[in-house]
C-alpha positions as CSV (number, residue, x, y, z in Angstrom):
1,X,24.7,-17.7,11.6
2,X,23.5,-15.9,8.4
3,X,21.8,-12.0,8.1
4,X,18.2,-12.8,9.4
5,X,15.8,-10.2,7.0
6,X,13.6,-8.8,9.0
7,X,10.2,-6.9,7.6
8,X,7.8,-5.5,9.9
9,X,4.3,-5.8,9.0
10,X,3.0,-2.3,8.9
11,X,5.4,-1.6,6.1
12,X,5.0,-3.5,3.7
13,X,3.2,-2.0,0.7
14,X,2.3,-4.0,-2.0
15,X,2.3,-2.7,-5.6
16,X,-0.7,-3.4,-7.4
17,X,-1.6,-1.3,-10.9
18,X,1.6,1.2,-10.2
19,X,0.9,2.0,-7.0
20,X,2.2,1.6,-3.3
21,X,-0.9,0.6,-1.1
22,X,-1.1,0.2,2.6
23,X,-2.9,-3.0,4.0
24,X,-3.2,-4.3,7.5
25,X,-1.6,-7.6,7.4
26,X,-0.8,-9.3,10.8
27,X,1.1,-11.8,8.6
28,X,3.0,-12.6,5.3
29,X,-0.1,-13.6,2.5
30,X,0.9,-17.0,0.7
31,X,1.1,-16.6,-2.8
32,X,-2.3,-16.5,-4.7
33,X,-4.5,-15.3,-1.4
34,X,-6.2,-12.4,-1.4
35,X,-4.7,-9.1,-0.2
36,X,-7.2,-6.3,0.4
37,X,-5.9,-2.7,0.8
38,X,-7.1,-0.1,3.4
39,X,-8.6,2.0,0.0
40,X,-10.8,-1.2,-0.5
41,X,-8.5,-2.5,-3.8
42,X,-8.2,-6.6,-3.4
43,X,-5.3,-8.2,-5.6
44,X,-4.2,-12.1,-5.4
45,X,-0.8,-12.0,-3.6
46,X,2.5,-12.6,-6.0
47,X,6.2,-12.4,-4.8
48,X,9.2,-11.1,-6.8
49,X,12.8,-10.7,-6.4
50,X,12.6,-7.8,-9.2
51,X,11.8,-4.5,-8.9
52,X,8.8,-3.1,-10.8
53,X,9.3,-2.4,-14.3
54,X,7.2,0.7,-13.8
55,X,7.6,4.0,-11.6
56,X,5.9,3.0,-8.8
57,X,3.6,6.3,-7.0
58,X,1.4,6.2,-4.1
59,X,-2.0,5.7,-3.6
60,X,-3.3,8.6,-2.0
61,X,-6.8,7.5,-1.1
62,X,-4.8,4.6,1.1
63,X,-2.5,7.3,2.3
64,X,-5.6,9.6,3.3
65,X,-7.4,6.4,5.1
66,X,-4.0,6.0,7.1
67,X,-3.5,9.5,8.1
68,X,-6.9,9.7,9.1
69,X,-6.8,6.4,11.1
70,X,-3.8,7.5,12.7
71,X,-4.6,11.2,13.5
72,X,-1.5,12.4,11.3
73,X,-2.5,15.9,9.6
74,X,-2.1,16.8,6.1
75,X,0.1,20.0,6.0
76,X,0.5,20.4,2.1
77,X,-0.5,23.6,0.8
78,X,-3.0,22.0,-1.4
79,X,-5.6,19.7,-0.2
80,X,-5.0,16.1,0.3
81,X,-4.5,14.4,-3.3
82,X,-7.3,11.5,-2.5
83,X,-9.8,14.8,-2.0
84,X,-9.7,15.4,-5.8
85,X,-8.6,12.2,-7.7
86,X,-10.7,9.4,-8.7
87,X,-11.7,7.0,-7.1
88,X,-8.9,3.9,-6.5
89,X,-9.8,1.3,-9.5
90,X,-11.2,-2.7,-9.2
């Protein structure tokens, strides 16, 4: 019997312009469907065994969504990054 991979749903982030989004997938997208993110962003789903060429950074408006959706405070000395940075693109 070989290693089974196992991914759980709520953490996988796909990567679309540079950055980590959250999503709320109940199952794997086939390739080319569309894949919406919590911030609203919708990409076409691709998979690769590579990593990204870029760095890869979060999005912090899906990151603000989640935390607010799951009642978990900010507690940076600053406000919340999504409160001053643009809108997320597409």
């Amino acid at each position: 019997m070989g290693a089974r991979i196992m991914v759980e749903m709520p953490h996988v982030r796909p990567v679309i312009d540079g950055r980590w989004h959250i999503t709320n997938l109940t199952r794997w997208p086939a390739p080319g469907a569309t894949v919406t993110t919590i911030c609203g962003v919708s990409e076409t789903a691709e998979y690769s065994d590579t990593p990204p060429q870029e760095v890869v950074r979060t999005c912090w408006h899906c990151d603000f969504v989640y935390r607010k959706e799951a009642g978990i405070p900010w507690y940076g000395s600053s406000p919340h990054p999504a409160t001053q940075a643009e809108e997320p693109s597409r």
